[in-house]
C-alpha positions, 0 to 999 in steps of 0.5 A: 418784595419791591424794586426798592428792597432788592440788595437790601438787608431785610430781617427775618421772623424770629417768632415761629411766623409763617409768612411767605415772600411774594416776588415777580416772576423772574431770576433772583439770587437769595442771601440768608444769614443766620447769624443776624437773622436776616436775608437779602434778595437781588436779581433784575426787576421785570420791565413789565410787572405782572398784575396779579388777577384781583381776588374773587374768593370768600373772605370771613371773618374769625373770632369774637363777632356777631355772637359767634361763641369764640374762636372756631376755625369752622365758623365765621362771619361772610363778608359781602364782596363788591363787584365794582371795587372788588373790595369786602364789607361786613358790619359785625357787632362786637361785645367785649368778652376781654376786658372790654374788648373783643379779637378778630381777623379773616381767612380765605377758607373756613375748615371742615373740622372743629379746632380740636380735629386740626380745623386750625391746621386746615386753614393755616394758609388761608388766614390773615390778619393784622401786622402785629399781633392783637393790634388795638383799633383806637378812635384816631385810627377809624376811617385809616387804612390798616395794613393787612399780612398773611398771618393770624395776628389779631385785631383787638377792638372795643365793644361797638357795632363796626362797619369793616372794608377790607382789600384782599388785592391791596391787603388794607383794611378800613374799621368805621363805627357803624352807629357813629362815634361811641360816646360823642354826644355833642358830634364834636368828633371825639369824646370828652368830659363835654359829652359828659354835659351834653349827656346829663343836659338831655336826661334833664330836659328831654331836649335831643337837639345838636345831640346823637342819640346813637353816640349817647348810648354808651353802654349799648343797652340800645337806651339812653339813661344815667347808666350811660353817664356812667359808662362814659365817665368810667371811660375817660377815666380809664380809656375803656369800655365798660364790658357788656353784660 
């Protein structure tokens, strides 16, 4: 809740969520309405705004990452916090068990339990994630700040290696492929049906310059052959990625 919110209608989760209402200490008069399933909040904005101290737990990472195995409330990848900016970093791998793409979000806490000995139960309010549920990460929205909020929403990306940035302090995550751009071959900083020539070029002649090698191997076979031809055919065909085997 910010200055600018206060006397307004904001609306209120309908869906079961469990997201809270963070607010500055203070004296604040609080209207629902549940006939329109909204809520108003006023009172005086503090003069001096308390700063929240910077976070300096453990973030991990939940779902299909790094071989993982799925979605397990006590496992998860650790995330590297840096001191200086007090922001998180992780690389993780992602394989694509869904049609090509794979889910993940973070939690401040993993459980002691299994998911089926109330392991979810344990970290409910520990875990965060994407502004809406299974928000698909595309190629415009690498390098930009995606919002973070206290729910388990899921991210949903495709099969790649992702350098992930994350600010628990500002809830902002920034997703970067770790290998470069899957399937710009040509470093024209998106993927087209020249990439596609780039890459037959290089099969033909064996000739790698002005070419990434890291983006031309489309389908993470971790080489370059025809079969990434394919896969990036299928690709602009379909706007997806073929799913790793």
């Amino acid at each position: 809740m910010t200055q600018e919110l206060l006397g307004t209608q904001c609306a209120l989760a309908t869906d079961g969520s469990y997201a809270s209402i963070a607010i500055p200490a203070g004296e604040w008069t609080v209207t629902v309405n549940l006939e329109n399933n909204t809520f108003s909040i006023n009172g005086e904005w503090p003069i001096d705004t308390i700063v929240p101290e910077p976070y300096t737990g453990d973030v991990y990472i939940l779902g299909e990452v790094n071989d993982n195995g799925g979605w397990f409330p006590n496992v998860g990848v650790q995330m590297t916090r840096n001191a200086q900016n007090n922001v998180f970093t992780a690389t993780i791998t992602t394989a694509g068990e869904n049609d090509g793409y794979s889910y993940f979000s973070f939690t401040k806490q993993l459980a002691e339990n299994d998911w089926e000995n109330g392991g979810w139960d344990e970290i409910a309010g520990y875990r965060f994630g994407a502004s809406v549920n299974d928000f698909e990460v595309t190629e415009a929205l690498l390098g930009e700040q995606l919002q973070l909020i206290a729910q388990d929403n899921a991210f949903k990306i495709p099969a790649g290696q992702w350098n992930l940035t994350l600010s628990v302090d500002n809830m902002t995550l920034v997703i970067e492929a770790a290998n470069g751009l899957r399937g710009d071959v040509n470093l024209s900083k998106d993927v087209t049906i020249a990439d596609v020539t780039a890459l037959i070029d290089y099969l033909l002649s064996g000739d790698a310059t002005g070419i990434s090698l890291a983006n031309a191997d489309c389908n993470l076979s971790k080489d370059v052959t025809i079969a990434d031809v394919t896969a990036l055919i299928d690709f602009l065909l379909s706007g997806s990625w073929p799913v790793v085997e």
